[in-house]
N, C-alpha and C positions, 0 to 999 in steps of 0.2 A: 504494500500500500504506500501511496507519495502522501506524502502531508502538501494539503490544498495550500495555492499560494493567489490572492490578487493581484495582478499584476498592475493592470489599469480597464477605467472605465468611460468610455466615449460615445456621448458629447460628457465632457468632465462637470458640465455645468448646464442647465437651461433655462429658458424664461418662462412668466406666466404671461399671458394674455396673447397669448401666440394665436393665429389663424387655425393652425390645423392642432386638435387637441393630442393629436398620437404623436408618440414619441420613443421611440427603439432603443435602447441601452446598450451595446456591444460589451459584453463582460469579458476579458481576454482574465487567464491564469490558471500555473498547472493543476490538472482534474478539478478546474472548479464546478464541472456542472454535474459533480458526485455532492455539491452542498446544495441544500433546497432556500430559497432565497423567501426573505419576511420585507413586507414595507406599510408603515400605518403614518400617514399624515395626510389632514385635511384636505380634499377636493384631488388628490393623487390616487387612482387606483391601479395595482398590479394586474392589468388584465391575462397577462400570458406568459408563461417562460416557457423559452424553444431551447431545446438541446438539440444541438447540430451532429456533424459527422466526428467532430474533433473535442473530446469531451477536455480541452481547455478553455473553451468557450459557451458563453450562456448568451441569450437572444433577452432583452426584456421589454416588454411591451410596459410603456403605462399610458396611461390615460390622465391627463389632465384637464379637468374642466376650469370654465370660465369665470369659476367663483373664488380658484383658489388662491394662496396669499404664496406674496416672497418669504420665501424662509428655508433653510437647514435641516433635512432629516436625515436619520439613517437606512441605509438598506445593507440586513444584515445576512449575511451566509451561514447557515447553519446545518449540522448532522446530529442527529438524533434527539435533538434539540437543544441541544449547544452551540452557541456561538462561536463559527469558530473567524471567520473573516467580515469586516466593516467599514464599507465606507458611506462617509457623510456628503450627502447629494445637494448639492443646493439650487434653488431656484431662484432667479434674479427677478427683478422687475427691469422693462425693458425701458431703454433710455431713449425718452420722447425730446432730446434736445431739437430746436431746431438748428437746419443745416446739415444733418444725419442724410444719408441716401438720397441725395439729390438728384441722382443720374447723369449720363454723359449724354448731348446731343450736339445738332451742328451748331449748337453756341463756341462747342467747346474747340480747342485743340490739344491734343495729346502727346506728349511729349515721352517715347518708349525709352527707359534704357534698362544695364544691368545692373543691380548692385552691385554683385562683387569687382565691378571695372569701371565704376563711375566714380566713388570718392569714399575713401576709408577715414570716418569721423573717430574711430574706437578700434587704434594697434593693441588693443589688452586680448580682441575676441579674434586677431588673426588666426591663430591656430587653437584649438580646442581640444584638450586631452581627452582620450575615448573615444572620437572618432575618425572612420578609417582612412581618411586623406588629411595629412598633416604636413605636408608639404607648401607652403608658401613660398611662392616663384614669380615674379613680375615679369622676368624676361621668357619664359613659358607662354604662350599662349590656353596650354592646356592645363595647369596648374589655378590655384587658388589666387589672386591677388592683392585680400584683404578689403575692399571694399565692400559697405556695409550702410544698414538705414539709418545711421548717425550720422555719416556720410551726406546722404540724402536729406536729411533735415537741413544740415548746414548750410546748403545750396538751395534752399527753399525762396529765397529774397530773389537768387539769380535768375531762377525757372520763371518766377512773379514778372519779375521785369523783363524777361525775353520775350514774354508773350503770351505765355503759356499760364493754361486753363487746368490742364489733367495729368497726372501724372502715372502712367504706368510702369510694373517694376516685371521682368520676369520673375518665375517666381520665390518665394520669399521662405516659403516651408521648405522644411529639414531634408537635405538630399544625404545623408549615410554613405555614401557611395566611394567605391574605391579609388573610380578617377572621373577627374573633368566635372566634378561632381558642381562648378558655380554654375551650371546653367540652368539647375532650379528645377527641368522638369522630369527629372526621377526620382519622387516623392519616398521616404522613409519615414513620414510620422505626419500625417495628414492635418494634425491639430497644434504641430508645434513650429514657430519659425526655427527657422537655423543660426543653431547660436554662433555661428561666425559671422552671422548677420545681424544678432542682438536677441531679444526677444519677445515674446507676444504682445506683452506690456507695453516695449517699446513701436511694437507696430502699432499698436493700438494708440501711440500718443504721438507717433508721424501722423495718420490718420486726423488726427484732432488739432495738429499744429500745421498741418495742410488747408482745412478747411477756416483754422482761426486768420489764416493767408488769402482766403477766396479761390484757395486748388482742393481742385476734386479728385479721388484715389480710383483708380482701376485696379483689380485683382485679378492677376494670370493662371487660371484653374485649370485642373487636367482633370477629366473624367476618363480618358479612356487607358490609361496604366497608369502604374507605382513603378517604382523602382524594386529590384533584385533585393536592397536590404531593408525592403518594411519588413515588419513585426506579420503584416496580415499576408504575406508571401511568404517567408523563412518557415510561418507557422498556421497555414491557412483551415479556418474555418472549415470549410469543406471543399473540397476538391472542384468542384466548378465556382469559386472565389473567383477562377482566371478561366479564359477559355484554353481548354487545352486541345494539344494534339498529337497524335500517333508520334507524330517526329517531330520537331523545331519545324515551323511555318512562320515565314513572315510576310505580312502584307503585300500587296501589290503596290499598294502606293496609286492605285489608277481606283480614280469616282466613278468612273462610267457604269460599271457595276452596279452600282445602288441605284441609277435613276435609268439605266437601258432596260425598254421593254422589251428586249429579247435576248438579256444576259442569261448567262448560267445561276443556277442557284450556286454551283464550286465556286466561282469567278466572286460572287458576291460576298459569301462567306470568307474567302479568302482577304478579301479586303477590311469585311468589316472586323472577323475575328482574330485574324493573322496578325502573331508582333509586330509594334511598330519598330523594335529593334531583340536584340538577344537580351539586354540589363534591363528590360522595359516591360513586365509583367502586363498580356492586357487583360483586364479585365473582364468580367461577365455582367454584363448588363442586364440581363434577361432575369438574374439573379434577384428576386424582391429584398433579399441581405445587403447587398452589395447596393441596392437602387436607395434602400434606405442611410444605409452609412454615407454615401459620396450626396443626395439632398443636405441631411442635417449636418454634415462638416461644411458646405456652401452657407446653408441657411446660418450656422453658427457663427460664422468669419464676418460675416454680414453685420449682423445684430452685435455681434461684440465690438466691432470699430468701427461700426459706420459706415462702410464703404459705398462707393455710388452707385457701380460700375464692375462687369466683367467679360473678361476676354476668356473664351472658352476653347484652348487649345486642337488642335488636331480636330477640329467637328466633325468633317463627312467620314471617318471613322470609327464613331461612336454607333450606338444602336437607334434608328430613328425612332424609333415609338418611346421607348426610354427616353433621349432627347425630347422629344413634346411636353411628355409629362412633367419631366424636371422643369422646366421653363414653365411652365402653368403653376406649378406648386411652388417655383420663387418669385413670381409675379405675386401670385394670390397673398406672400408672409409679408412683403417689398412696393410696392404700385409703383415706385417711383425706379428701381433700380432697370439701369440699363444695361443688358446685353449684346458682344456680337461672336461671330463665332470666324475660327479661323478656317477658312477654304479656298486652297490655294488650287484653284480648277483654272482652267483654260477659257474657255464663255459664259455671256452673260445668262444662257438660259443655266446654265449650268450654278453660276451662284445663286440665282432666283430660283432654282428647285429648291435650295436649303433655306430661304425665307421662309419667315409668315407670310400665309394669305392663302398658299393653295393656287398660285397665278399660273402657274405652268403646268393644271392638270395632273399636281403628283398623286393627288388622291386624299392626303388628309394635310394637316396643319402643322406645322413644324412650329410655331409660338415661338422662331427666333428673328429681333425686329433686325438687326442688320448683319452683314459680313465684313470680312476684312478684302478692299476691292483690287485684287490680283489683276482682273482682266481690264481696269482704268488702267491699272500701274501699268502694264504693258503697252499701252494705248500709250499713253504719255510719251515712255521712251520712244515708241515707234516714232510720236510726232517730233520729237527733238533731236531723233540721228537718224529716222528713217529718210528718206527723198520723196516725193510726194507726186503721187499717181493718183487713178481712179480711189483704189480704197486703201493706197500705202500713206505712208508720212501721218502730216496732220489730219489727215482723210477718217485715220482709222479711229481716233479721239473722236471726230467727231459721231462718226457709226456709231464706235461702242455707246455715248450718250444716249445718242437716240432710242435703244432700246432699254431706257429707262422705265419702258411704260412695264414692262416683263414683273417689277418687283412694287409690292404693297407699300413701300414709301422707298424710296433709293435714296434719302436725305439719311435715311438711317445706315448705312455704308460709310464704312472709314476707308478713308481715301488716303494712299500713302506712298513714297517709292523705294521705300527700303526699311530691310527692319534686322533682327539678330540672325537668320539664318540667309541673308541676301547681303551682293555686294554693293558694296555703300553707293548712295546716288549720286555722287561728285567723281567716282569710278565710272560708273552705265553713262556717266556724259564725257568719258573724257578729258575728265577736268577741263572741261568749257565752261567757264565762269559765266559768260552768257545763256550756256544751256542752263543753268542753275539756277540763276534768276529766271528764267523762264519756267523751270518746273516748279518752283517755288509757289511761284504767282498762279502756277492752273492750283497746283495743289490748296493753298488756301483761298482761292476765290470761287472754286467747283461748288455743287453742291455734296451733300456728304460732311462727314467727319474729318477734319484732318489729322493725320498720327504723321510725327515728325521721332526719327532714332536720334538718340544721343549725338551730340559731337555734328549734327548736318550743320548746324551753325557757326560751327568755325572750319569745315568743309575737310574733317576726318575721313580719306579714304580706306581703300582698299577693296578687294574681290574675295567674294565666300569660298576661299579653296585651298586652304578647310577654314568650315566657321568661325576659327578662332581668331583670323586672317581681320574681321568684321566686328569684333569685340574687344577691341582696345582698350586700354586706361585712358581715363579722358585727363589731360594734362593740364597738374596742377589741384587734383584731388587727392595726393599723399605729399604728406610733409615729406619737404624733401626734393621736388620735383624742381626741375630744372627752368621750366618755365610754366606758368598759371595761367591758363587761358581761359578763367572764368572772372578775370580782368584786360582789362581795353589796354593795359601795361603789358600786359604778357603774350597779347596775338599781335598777329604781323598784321603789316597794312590789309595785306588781302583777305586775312580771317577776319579782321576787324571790318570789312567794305561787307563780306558776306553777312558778321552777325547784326548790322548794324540794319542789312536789308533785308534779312529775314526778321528782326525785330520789328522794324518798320512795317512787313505789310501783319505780320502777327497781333501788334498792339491795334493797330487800324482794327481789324477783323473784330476785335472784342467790344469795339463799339457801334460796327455798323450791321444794324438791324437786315441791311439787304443780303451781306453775307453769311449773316448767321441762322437766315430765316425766310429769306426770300426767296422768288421763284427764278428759276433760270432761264433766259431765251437763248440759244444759238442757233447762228447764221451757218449754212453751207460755206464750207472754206474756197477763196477765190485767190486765184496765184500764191500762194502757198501763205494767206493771210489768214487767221483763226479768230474767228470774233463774238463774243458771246456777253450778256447783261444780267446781273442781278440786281433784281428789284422788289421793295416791299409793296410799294402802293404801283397798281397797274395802269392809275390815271396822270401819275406825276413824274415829271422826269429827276427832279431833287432828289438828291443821296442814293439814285440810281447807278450802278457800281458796272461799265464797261471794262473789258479784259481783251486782250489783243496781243496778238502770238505771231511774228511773222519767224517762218520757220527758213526762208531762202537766204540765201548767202551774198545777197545782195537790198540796200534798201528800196522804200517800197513805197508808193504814193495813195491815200486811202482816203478817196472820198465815202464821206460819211452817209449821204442823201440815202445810201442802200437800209440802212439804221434807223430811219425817222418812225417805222411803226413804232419803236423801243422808246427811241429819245424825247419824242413827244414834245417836240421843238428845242431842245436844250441846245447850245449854241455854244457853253463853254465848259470849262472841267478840271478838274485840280488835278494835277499827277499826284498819286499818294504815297508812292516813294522820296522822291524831290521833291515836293512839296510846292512846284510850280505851278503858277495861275495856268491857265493855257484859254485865252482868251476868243479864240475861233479854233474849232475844232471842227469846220466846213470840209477842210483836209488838212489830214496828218502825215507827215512825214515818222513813216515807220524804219527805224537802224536794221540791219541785216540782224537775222539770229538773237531779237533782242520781243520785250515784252513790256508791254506798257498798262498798267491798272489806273483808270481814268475814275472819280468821281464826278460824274453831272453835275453842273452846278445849274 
């Protein structure tokens, strides 16, 4: 016989007055489901315990009704009616601050980076005794760096003043893992950040020192694996925890599967069930255990710090009907939290199958409002180093737009041209300073989300080949660094010319209703001129926001009269970069390769 042991209990804590009154207990510890479990406290009842395949684990059901109080009780483990194991469960009341769960929309921009490679506010938690990567190496790419959410608080004034609205971190929970382990998404402890990153507390008070700033938090969750060293892998529940198979299978990597109506059921299973890697446990969605744990660890993170916003890794490889219902069940705890999911597909029918709305005849509802928009981002590049044909160059920007109408709001789409696993967008142009300023300007004057990576503003390159290539230290975030480029002292002219005009149309953006809420008109592109208007009121030409892209390599003469439905006789227009009057705007003279953001006056 082993002498029972508790090891841990998850959600470690919950609330009262929650939406959905049920609530799951995961009881992990050896033979504990040989103890029979007691619990008595007002408006709490034990509706159920499951004993699974692996009798270290117990399932609890309770039941919370609407009437019951915050407070402390025990649930205690017992044999033969002895107590032999206890823990004290509490229930919080939940915090009705305002400013909590605001959400992200196109008010916002988003600014992605890494922790561990953006700015180390706290060398005490570089290394962490106990676990398995203890290696801190700056000159590594594949190594630890020591950056951390201390770090990221410190630079909270600089994010304010650059322009930026939201801040997203990869993610933040505990990676155990033996190597490469800062990239956050091979999860070993689903409830605890990574103490090389700080801890919960401290997330929880980045969260709250973010919003005391007027930024908003995004959180980078993984539903579809854990990593090789969680606790619910090493020691699983029961055998379908993960999808298993005859031999090591790993994904396709190819969507077409989930949305062709005349794939394989193998082809599809393959995709959806098959590893995303060999250290990357996936998961069983199908699993009501598993659907219930990875809800209330969301739902928890949530409610405990606030959060607005989340970015839901890997999407079209998760399970769809699972997906729908997780999305209704954190709407229905949330009204206000925003979600998008990552789908890095090839077309636009193809991101619109994975919306809400059911637009594309998939058959039911996916309940997710927007995506991360891969086939814009390709559109862009096309239009900034492609040549320009019928449907090449700038042509293809504008197609991809057009089939806006495919998706239940396409305002809800983050719009972006690079991010952790892509090479940087001051790379995809060639370090064309011109091309830059010009992606810049579609990117925050489009409709959509804008998400901007680390380091674009003082015009950090490189190519994803390997990732690590694309995840820099941003210079000037560890004492010690050679030069600080999170001062106008420390960049050169030309990182200073870039941050100063990405700053520029960023800060503009946060107060102009047109671009954060208005509607979009574009023109058919004419000799390789791209011209498109956002506006709020559709009777006024005032604070009407034109955009103008000439992508030829020679400048370009543009009369406007083609315009006049838009302009609604406006006659002149402030450039919002310069800051020049521009007093007849009858015709402009467009520079070769350059882009111009005009305000109606």
């Amino acid at each position: 016989a082993h002498a029972q042991k508790l090891e841990r209990i998850e959600p470690m804590f919950w609330w009262v007055g929650m939406n959905n009154p049920k609530l799951q207990l995961l009881v992990h510890g050896e033979q504990i489901a040989s103890l029979d479990v007691q619990l008595n406290y007002p408006g709490v009842k034990l509706a159920e315990v499951h004993k699974v395949e692996n009798p270290n684990y117990l399932f609890l059901d309770l039941e919370i009704s609407p009437e019951a109080k915050a407070g402390k009780f025990p649930i205690v483990f017992v044999q033969n009616g002895k107590k032999k194991q206890q823990y004290i469960y509490e229930l919080k009341n939940r915090n009705q601050s305002t400013g909590r769960i605001q959400g992200v929309t196109s008010k916002d921009l988003i600014y992605l980076l890494m922790p561990d490679r953006f700015a180390n506010g706290d060398p005490k938690n570089d290394v962490v005794k106990g676990l398995q990567e203890t290696t801190l190496n700056r000159d590594s790419m594949y190594y630890r760096h020591g950056g951390d959410i201390q770090g990221v608080i410190d630079h909270l004034d600089y994010l304010k003043n650059l322009g930026v609205t939201t801040i997203w971190m990869t993610p933040e929970i505990e990676n155990d893992m033996a190597n490469a382990s800062y990239h956050g998404y091979a999860a070993t402890d689903n409830y605890k950040i990574d103490p090389r990153y700080g801890s919960n507390e401290l997330y929880k008070t980045y969260v709250d020192k973010a919003h005391e700033k007027g930024l908003k938090v995004i959180k980078d969750i993984v539903h579809n694996h854990i990593g090789t060293g969680h606790y619910l892998f090493k020691d699983m529940p029961m055998k379908d925890w993960v999808n298993q198979w005859p031999v090591y299978t790993q994904t396709s990597y190819r969507d077409q599967p989930v949305m062709d109506i005349h794939a394989s059921e193998a082809d599809r299973k393959k995709m959806l069930d098959g590893w995303f890697v060999p250290s990357m446990p996936d998961l069983n969605q199908r699993n009501p255990y598993v659907q219930n744990y990875l809800n209330q660890n969301h739902i928890w993170w949530i409610e405990y710090a606030g959060i607005d916003g989340l970015r839901l890794d890997t999407y079209p490889y998760n399970d769809p009907e699972y997906m729908a219902d997780w999305a209704q069940k954190l709407k229905a705890e949330f009204p206000n939290l925003s979600i998008f999911g990552e789908t890095l597909v090839n077309s636009v029918a193809s991101q619109a199958f994975f919306t809400g709305g059911n637009t594309v005849n998939r058959g039911f509802d996916t309940h997710l409002p927007g995506i991360t928009d891969a086939v814009v981002k390709d559109a862009v590049y096309e239009a900034l180093n492609g040549k320009s044909g019928w449907t090449d160059g700038i042509y293809r920007l504008y197609a991809t737009l057009s089939l806006d109408f495919l998706y239940q709001d396409p305002t809800r789409n983050v719009v972006f041209m690079d991010n952790h696993d892509m090479s940087r967008f001051y790379s995809m142009v060639n370090e064309d300073f011109d091309k830059y300023k010009a992606g810049l300007a579609l990117i925050f004057t489009m409709r959509g989300i804008p998400q901007v990576y680390y380091g674009t503003e003082i015009l950090m390159k490189n190519y994803s080949n390997p990732d690590g290539l694309v995840r820099s230290d941003f210079p000037g975030g560890w004492k010690g660094d050679k030069t600080n480029k999170f001062t106008a002292a420390g960049r050169t002219e030309k990182e200073n010319e870039a941050f100063n005009y990405f700053s520029k149309l960023a800060n503009f953006r946060k107060g102009s209703e047109a671009l954060q809420t208005g509607k979009m008109m574009q023109y058919v592109p004419e000799d390789g001129i791209y011209v498109y208007f956002r506006y709020s009121d559709p009777n006024q030409s005032a604070k009407t926001v034109m955009v103008i892209i000439n992508t030829e390599d020679k400048a370009k003469q543009l009369n406007t009269a083609r315009f006049s439905e838009r302009m609604k006789g406006a006659h002149a227009a402030l450039n919002i970069v310069s800051g020049e009057n521009i007093s007849s705007i009858q015709t402009l003279t467009i520079p070769a390769k350059s882009s111009l953001v005009l305000e109606l006056q």
